[in-house]
N, C-alpha and C positions, 0 to 999 in steps of 0.2 A: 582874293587878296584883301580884298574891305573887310573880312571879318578876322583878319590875323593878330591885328593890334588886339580887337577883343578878346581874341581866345590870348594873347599872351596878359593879359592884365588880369584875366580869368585864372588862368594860370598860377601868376604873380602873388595874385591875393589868396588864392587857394595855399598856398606855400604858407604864407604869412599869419592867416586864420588858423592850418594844422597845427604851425610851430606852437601858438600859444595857448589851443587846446591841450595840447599835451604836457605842454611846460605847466599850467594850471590847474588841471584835469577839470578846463569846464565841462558841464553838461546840460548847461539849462539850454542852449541853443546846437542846434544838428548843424554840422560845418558848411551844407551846401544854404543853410538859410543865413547862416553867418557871413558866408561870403557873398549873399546876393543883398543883405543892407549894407554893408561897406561899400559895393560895386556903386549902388545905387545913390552913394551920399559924395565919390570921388570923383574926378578926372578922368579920363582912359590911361593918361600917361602918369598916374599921381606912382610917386614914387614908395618904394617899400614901407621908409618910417611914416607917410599920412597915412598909408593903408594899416598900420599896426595900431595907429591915435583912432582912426578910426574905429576899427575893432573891439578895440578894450571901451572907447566909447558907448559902443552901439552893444556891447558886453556888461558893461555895467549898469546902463538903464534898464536891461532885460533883469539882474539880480536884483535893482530896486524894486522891481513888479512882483518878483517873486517872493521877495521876503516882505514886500508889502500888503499882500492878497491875502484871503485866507478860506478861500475857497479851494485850493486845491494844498491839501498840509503838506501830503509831501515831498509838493514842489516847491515850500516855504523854507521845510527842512531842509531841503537841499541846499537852497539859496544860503541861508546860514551856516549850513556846512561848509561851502567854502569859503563865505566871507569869516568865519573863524579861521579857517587855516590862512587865508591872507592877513589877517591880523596877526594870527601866530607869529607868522615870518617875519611881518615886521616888528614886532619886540624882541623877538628871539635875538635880530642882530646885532639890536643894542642893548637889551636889558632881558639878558636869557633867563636870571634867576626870577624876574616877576614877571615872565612870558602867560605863563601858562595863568596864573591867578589874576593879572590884568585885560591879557584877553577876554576871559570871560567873562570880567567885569565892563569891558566894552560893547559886547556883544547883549549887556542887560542892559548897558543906556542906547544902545540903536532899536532897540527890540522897543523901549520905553518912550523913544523920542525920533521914530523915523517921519513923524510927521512934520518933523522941521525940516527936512532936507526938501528945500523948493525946487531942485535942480536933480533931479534923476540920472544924468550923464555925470553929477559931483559925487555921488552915492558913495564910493568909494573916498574920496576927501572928505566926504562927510561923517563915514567910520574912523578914520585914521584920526581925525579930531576929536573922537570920542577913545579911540587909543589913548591917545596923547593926556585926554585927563584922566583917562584909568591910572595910565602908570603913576601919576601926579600923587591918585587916593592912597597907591599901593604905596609908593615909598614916604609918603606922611604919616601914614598908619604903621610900617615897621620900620621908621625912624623915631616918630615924636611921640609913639607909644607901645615900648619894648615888650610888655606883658599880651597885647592884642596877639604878638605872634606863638605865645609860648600858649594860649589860653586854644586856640586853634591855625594852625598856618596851614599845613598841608596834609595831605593823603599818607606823605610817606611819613611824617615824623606820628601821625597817629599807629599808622601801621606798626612803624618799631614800638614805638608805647607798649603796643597790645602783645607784639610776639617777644617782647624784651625786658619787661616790667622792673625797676627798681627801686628801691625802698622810698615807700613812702607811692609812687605812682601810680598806686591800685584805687587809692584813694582820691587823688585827683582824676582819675579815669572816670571815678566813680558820678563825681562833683559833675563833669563834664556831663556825661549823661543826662545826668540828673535834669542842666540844662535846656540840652536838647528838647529833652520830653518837656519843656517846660514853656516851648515854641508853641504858639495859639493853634499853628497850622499845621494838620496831621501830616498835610504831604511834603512840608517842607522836613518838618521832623524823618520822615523817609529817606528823602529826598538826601538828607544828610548821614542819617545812619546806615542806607545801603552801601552808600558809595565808599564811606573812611571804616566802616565797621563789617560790613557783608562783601565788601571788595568785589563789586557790580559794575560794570562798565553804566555809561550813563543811556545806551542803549538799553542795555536789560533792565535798567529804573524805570526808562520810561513804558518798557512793555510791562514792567509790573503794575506799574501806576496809570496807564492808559493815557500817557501825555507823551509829546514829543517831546526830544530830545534837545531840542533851545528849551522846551519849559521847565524841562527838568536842569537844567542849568539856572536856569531863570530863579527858580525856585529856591534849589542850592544856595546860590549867592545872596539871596535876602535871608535863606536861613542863618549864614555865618554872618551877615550883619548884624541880625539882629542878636546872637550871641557875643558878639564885640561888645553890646553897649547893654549886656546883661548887668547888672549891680551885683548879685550875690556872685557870680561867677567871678568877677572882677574883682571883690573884696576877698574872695578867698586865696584867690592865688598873691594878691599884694600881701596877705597874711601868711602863708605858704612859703612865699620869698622870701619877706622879713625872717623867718624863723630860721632857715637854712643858712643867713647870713652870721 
């Protein structure tokens, strides 16, 4: 009879650690070692939602390690792969059109600055923060300067570009290129033209290029920075626009 309370709070938590591996699809942690740090940080009688604070707690110091380490890649990778998809979600619900472009732009300032986060159980408030001034650059950049987004925005309006061409487009395709190659950095230059021009998953960039898959992100994103604040790209399309006008 003394060991019934334990097997039901054993139990209990076991419930509560499935539910959210599945809802999240963690995997940096096995559910029975998941449920023996919460066991070990609770109550016997703590109720479902400490055992869930718990969890996500004792869940999130585990992705801080891993996306902080760099001895095992990839269980780094992985750690970034879901902490991108939980960023996802959270911009998707409120700002779905610059989900996908400020995620990533998040995932390059935690990648650049996880050494600020002094609190490993904040890891995740600490991403979210770094959300939060993603989305800030994205809609300053295709608010307070219209041409950044026309010069390069996304995957898809390249795509139609190339399969869609019209007057005058081939030329500015050209320009664009031109660009690109004009990136210091061979792999960023890759990095860019597989993905909007070879139409490469960012897995297969990275097997091409021998980098994981946050660097090939990583990369990506400083390549299209630094094509925003190109001159001659920038001058050509203000001259390009004006003329159409």
């Amino acid at each position: 009879m003394k060991n019934t309370p334990n097997r039901t709070a054993d139990t209990t938590c076991r419930c509560v650690v499935r539910e959210l591996i599945e809802k999240y699809d963690w995997a940096l942690l096995q559910e029975d070692d998941l449920v023996a740090l919460v066991l070990d940080s609770v109550q016997p009688a703590a109720p479902p939602a400490e055992l869930k604070k718990q969890a996500r707690h004792h869940y999130t110091t585990t992705l801080y390690e891993a996306c902080r380490q760099d001895q095992d890649p990839a269980r780094r990778e992985r750690g970034y792969h879901e902490l991108f998809r939980y960023l996802y979600r959270a911009a998707y619900n409120r700002w779905p059109e610059l989900a996908e472009d400020a995620t990533q732009r998040a995932i390059v300032l935690v990648y650049e600055q996880i050494e600020r986060c002094r609190h490993p159980g904040a890891f995740l408030a600490f991403a979210l923060g770094k959300l939060r001034h993603a989305l800030q650059q994205e809609q300053q950049a295709r608010g307070s300067d219209p041409h950044s987004g026309e010069v390069i925005r996304s995957s898809t309006e390249i795509r139609q570009a190339t399969i869609q061409p019209r007057l005058g487009w081939k030329e500015r395709l050209e320009v664009l290129v031109e660009a690109i190659q004009r990136l210091p950095d061979e792999r960023k230059r890759k990095a860019i033209l597989l993905k909007y021009f070879g139409g490469l998953s960012d897995e297969e960039i990275g097997a091409h290029l021998g980098i994981t898959v946050v660097n090939v992100r990583v990369l990506r994103h400083r390549g299209l920075a630094r094509l925003r604040e190109d001159k001659q790209l920038r001058e050509y399309f203000d001259i390009a626009d004006s003329e159409e006008i």
